[in-house]
C-alpha positions as CSV (number, residue, x, y, z in Angstrom):
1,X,52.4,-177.2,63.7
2,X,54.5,-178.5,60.7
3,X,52.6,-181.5,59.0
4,X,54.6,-184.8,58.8
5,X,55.1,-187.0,55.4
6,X,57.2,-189.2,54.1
7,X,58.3,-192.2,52.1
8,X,58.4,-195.8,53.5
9,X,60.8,-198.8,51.5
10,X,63.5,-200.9,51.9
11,X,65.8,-200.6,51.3
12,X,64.7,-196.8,50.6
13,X,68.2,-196.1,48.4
14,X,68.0,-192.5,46.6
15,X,64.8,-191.3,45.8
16,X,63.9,-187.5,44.5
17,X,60.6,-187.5,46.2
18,X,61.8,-185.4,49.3
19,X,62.9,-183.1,47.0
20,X,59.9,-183.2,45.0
21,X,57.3,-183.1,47.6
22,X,59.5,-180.1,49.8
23,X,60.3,-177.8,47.1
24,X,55.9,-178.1,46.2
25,X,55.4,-177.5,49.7
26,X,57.9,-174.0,50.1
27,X,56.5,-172.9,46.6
28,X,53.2,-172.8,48.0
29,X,53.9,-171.7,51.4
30,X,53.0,-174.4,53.2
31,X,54.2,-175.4,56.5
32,X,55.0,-179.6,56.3
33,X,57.6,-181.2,55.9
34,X,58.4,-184.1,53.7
35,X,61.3,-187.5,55.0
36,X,62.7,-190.4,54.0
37,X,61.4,-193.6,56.7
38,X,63.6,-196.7,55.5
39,X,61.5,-199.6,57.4
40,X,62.4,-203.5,57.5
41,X,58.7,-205.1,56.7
42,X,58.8,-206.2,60.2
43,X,59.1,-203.0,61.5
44,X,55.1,-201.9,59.8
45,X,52.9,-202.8,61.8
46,X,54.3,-200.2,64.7
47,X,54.9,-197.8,62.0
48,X,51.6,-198.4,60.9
49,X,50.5,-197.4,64.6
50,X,52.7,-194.4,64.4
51,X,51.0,-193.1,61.3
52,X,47.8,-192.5,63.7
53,X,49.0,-191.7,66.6
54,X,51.7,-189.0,65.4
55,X,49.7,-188.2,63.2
56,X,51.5,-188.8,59.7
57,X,49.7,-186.5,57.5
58,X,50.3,-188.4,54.4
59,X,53.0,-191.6,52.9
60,X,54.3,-192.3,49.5
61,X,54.7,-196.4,49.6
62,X,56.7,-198.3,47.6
63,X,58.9,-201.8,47.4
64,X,58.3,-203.8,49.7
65,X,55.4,-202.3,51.6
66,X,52.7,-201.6,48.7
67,X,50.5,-204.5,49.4
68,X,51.5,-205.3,52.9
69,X,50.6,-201.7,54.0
70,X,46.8,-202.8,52.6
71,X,45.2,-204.2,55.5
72,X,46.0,-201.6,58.2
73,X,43.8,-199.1,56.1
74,X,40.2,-198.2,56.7
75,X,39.4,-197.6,52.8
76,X,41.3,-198.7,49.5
77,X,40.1,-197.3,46.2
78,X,38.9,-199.2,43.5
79,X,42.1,-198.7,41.1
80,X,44.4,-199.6,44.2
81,X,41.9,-203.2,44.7
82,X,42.4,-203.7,41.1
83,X,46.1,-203.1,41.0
84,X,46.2,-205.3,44.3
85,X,48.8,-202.1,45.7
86,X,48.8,-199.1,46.8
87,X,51.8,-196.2,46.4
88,X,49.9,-193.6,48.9
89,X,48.2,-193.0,51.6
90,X,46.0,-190.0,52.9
91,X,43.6,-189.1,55.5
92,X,39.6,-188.5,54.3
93,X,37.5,-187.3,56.8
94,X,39.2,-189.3,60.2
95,X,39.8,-192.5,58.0
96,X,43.5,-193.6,56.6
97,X,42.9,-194.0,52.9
98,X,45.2,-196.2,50.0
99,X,45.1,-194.7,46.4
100,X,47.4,-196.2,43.5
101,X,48.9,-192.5,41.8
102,X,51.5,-195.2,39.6
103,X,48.6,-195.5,37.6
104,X,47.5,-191.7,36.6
105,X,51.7,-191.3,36.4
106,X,51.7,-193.9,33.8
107,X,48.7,-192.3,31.6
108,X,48.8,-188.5,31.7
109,X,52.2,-188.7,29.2
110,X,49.6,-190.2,27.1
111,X,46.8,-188.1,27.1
112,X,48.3,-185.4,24.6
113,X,49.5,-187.9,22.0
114,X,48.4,-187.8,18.7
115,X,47.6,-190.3,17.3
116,X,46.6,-192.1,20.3
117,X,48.3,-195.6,19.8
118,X,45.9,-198.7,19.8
119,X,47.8,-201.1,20.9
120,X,50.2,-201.9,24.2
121,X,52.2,-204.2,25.2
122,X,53.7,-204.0,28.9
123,X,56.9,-205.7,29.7
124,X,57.5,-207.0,33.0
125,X,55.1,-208.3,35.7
126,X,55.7,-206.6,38.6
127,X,53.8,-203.6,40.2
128,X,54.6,-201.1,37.7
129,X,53.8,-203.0,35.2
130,X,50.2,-204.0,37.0
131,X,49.9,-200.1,37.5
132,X,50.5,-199.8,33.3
133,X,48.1,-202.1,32.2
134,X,45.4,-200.7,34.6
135,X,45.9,-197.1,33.1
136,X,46.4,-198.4,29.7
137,X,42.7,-200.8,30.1
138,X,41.5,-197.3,31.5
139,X,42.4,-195.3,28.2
140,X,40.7,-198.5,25.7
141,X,44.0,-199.7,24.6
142,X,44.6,-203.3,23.6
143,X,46.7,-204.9,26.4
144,X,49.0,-207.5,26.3
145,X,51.8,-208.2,28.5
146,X,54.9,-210.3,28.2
147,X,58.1,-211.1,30.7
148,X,60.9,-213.0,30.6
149,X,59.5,-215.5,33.2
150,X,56.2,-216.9,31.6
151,X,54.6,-218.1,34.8
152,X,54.9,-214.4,36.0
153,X,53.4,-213.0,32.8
154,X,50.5,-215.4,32.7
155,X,49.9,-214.3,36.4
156,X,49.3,-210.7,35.6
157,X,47.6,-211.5,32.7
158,X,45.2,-213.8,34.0
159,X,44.3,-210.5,37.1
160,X,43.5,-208.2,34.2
161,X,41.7,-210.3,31.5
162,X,44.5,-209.7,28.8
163,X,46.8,-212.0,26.9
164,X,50.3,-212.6,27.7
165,X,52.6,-212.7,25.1
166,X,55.7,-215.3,24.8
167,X,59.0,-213.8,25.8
168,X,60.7,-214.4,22.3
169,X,57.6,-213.8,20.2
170,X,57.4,-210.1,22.1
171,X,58.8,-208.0,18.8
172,X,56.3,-209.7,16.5
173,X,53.0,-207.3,16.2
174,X,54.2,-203.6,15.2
175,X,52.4,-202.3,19.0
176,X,51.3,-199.2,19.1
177,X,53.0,-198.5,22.5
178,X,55.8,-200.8,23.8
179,X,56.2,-200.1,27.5
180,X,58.9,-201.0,29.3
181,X,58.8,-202.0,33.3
182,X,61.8,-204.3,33.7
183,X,65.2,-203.1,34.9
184,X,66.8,-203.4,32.0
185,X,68.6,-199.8,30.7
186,X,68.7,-198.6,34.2
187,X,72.3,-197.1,35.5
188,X,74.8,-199.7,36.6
189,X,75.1,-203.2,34.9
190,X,72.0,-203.0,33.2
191,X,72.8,-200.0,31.5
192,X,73.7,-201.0,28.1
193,X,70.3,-203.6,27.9
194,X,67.5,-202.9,26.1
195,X,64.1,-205.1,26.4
196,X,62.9,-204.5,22.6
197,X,64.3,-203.6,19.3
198,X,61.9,-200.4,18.5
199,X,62.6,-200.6,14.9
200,X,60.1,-203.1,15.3
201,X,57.1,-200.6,17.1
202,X,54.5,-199.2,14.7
203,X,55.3,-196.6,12.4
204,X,53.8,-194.1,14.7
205,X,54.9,-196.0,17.7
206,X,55.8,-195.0,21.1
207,X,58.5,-196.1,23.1
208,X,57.6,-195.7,27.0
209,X,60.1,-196.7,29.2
210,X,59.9,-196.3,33.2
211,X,63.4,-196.4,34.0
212,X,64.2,-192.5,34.7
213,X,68.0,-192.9,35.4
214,X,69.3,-192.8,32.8
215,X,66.9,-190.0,31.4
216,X,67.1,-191.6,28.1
217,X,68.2,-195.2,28.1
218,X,69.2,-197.1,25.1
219,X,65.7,-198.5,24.5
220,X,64.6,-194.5,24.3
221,X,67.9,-193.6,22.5
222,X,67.2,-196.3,20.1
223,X,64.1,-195.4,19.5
224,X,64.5,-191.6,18.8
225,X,67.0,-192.4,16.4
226,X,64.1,-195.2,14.5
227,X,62.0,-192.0,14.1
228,X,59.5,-193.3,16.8
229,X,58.0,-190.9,19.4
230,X,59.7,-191.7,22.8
231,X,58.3,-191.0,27.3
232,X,61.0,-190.8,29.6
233,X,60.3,-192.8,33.2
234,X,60.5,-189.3,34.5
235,X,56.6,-188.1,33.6
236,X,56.0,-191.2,35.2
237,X,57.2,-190.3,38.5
238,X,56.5,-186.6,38.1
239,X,52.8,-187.2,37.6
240,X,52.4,-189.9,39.8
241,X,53.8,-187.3,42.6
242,X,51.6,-184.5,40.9
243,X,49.0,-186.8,42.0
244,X,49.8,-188.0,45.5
245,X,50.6,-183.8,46.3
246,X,46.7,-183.3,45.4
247,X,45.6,-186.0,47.4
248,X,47.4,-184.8,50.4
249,X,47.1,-181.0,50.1
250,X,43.7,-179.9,47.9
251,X,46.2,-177.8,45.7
252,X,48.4,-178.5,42.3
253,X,51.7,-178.3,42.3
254,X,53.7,-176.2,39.2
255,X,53.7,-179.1,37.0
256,X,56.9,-177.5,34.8
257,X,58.7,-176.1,38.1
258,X,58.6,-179.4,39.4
259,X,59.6,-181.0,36.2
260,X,63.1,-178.4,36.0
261,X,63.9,-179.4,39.6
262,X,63.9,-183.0,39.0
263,X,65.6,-182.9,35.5
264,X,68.5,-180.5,37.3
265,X,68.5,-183.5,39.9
266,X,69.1,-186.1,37.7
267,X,71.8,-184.4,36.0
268,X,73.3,-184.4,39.3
């Protein structure tokens, strides 16, 4: 029988994980099946009934369902708790499980760099940018996060321990690694903004920016041409799938197969 998963949001819009999670499944010969669910928040709770009863083998979550998926689950790890979200859900041993993959999406672009930067400061306060401090607290980076609405910033800030930096005072302490979790440089009107001048990173700074359409914004185009090492949003999403894959199937999906399929789907 072909296993069921899928991706809840609303609204849903585009995403590349059908075509992410499908291809992994026909490279491996395995018989599921991934969807796209669009779902009104007031539609979870029966959706949330359907995931047992069915049963739905396995969910990618995202806006606006992350933390109101929460408390129909029987166990939440410990990165998810701290995060206060979750991004997927998976079945352990009879019981539906949430994990946070955001979080080991943001980091493993990281883990090969040399030299490791010190320092991070995360702009925007939403739930990618809860899932990048988390990862970069778990690597021993200094944090600090900054966003145009203070109150926002402070809010984060205050969850994780780490300081929150004035919006206008943001380009004022060389960071290591300036990560970017805001709209801004995504396709459409926001296209030609940028949240931070990265002449003004460390000399062996890093420009990470989550936005994955366009491939390179201008923050990253910017930045390449400043001489500063530059992550597209794309590892982001690629290992944060890589992850959730694992979680629901025991086996690894071809990290650079996957990474040509999406990088051919984004050039459209």
């Amino acid at each position: 029988m072909t296993r069921a998963f899928g991706i809840i949001g609303w609204p849903l819009g585009h995403t590349m994980s059908p075509a992410l999670h499908n291809w992994g499944f026909a490279e491996l010969g395995l018989d599921a099946r991934y969807e796209a669910w669009p779902l009104r928040p007031d539609d979870l709770p029966a959706f949330m009934a359907r995931v047992r009863e069915t049963p739905i083998h396995g969910l990618s979550v995202t806006i606006p369902h992350k933390r109101a998926v929460m408390p129909f689950l029987d166990r939440i790890s410990d990165r998810a708790q701290a995060i206060g979200a979750v991004n997927t859900l998976y079945w352990d041993n009879g019981l539906l499980c949430g994990e946070n993959t955001d979080v080991v999406g943001v980091v493993a672009p990281l883990r090969t760099l040399d030299p490791m930067p010190r320092s991070a400061l995360v702009l925007g306060a939403g739930g990618a940018a809860r899932a990048a401090v988390a990862g970069f607290l778990e690597l021993g980076l200094e944090v600090a996060v900054s966003n145009r609405t203070r109150a926002k910033g402070e809010s984060l800030a205050a969850d994780f321990a780490v300081p929150c930096v004035d919006w206008d005072e943001r380009m004022d302490n060389g960071w290591g690694l300036v990560c970017n979790t805001t709209p801004l440089g995504m396709s459409g009107d926001l296209a030609d903004r940028t949240p931070f001048d990265p002449a003004r990173l460390g000399p062996d700074g890093v420009a990470y920016d989550i936005v994955y359409n366009p491939l390179k914004t201008r923050f990253l185009a910017e930045a390449e041409a400043a001489g500063r090492r530059t992550i597209s949003g794309l590892e982001m999403f690629l290992h944060q799938g890589l992850a959730q894959f694992r979680l629901w199937t025991g086996r690894d999906m071809d990290e650079d197969g996957a990474r040509t399929l999406l990088l051919a789907a984004l050039a459209g």
